[in-house]
Backbone bond lengths (Angstrom), bond angles and torsions (degrees), N, CA, C in turn:
res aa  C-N    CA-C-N  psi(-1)  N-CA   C-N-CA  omega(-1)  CA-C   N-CA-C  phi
1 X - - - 1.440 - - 1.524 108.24 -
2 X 1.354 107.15 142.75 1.701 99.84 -171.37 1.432 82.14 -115.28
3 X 1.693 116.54 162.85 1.305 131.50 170.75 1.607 106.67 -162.33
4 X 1.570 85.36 -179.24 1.550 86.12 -162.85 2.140 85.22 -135.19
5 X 1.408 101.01 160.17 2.075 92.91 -165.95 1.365 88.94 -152.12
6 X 1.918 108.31 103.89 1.737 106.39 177.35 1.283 92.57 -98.67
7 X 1.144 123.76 143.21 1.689 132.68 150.95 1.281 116.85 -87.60
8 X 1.446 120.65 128.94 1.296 133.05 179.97 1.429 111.45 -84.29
9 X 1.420 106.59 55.19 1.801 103.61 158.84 1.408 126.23 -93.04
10 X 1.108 112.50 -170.70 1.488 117.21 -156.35 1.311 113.13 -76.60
11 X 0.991 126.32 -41.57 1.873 123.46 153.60 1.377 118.90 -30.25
12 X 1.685 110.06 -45.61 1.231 125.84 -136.15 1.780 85.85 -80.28
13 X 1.931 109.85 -51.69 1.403 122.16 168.96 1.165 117.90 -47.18
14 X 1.295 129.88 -56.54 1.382 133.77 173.49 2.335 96.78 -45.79
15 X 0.623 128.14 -85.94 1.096 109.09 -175.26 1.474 133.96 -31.36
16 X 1.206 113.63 -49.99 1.530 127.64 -175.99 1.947 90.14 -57.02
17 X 1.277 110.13 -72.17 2.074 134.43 -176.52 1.750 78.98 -24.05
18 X 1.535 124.24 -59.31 1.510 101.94 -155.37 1.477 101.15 -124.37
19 X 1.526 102.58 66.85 1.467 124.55 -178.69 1.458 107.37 -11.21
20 X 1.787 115.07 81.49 1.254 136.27 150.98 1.289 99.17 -125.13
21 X 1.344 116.94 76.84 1.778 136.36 171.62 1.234 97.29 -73.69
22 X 1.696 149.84 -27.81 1.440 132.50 -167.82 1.761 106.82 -103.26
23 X 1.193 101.96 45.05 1.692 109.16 -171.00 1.970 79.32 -125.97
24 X 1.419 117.36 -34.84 1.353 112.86 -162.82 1.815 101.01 -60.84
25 X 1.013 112.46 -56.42 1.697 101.72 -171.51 2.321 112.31 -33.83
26 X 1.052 85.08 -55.99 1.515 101.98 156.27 1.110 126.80 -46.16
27 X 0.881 124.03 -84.48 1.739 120.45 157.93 1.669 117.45 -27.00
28 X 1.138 107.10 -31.14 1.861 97.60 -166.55 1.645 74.32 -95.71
29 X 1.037 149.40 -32.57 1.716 120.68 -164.77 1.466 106.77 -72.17
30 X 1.123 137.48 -42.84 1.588 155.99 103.03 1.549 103.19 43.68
31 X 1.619 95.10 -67.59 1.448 117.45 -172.13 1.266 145.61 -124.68
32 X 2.129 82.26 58.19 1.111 86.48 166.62 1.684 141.69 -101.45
33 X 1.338 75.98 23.31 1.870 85.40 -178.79 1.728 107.98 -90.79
34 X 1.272 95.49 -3.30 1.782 89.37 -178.97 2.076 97.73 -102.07
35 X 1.335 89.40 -13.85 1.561 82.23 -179.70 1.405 107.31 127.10
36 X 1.211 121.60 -5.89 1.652 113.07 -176.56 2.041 93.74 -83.72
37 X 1.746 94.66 157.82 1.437 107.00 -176.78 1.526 90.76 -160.24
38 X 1.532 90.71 133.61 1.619 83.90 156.43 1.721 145.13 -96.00
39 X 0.647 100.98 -139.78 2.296 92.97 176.19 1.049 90.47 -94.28
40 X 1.210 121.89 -61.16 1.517 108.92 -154.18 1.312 107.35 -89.73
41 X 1.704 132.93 13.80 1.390 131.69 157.80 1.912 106.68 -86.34
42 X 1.453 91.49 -21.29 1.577 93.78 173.94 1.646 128.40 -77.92
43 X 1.504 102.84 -41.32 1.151 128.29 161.16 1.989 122.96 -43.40
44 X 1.356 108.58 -34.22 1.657 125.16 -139.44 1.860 57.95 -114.54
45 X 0.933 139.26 -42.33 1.645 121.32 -160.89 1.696 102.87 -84.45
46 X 1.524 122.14 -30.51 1.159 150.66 -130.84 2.022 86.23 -94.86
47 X 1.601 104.63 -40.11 1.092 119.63 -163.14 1.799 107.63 -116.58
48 X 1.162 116.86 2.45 1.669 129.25 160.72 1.806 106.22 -90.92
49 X 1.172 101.02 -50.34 2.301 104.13 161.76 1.048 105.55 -62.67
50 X 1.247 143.74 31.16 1.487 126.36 -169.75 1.947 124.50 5.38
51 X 1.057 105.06 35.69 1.576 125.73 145.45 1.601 119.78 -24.12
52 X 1.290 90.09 -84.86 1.268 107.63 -168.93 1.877 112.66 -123.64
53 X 1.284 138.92 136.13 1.750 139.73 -160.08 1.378 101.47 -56.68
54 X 1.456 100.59 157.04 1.524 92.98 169.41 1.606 129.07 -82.74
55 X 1.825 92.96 -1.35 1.495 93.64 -176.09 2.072 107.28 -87.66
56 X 1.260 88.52 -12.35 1.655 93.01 -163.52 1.826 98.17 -89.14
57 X 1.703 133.74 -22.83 0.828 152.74 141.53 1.628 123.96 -23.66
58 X 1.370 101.19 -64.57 1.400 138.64 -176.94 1.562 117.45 -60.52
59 X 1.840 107.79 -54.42 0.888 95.98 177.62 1.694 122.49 -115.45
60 X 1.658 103.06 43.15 1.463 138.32 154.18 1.781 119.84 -68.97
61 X 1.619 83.49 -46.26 2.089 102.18 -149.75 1.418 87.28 -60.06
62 X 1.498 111.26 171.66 1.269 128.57 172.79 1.653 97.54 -117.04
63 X 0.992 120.27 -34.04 1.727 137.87 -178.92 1.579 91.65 -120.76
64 X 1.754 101.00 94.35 1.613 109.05 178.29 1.767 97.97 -86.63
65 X 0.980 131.55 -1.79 1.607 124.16 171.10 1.746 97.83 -62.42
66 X 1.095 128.92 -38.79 1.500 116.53 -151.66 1.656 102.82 -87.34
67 X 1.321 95.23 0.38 1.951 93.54 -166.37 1.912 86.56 -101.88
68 X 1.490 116.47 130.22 1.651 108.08 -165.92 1.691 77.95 -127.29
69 X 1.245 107.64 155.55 1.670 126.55 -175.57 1.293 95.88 -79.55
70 X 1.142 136.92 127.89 1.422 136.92 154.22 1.351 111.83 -58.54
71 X 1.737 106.02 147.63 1.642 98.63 -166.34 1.697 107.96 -120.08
């Protein structure tokens, strides 16, 4: 299962309060020590375990750089 995990901290509010919502993707890579991840950081892991193909991975990502072909 791939997912994506925003934490609602105080940065995170301050953004949404002064609707600069396209700063958040950024912010959650930022944060991942509190636990935020995105899809396609889930995805790019999803497809390094050989889980799931790299083509079905690939053509998920929104940021296809992070999905790497297993070799």
């Amino acid at each position: 299962m791939a997912y994506e995990i925003l934490v609602a901290n105080l940065a995170i509010g301050n953004v949404i309060r002064d609707a600069k919502s396209f700063q958040i993707p950024s912010m959650m890579q930022i944060g991942t020590k509190e636990g935020m991840i995105l899809m396609d950081q889930s995805l790019a892991k999803l497809v390094k375990d050989k889980v799931i193909s790299y083509e079905h991975g690939y053509a998920r990502a929104e940021n296809k750089k992070l999905i790497m072909k297993p070799v």
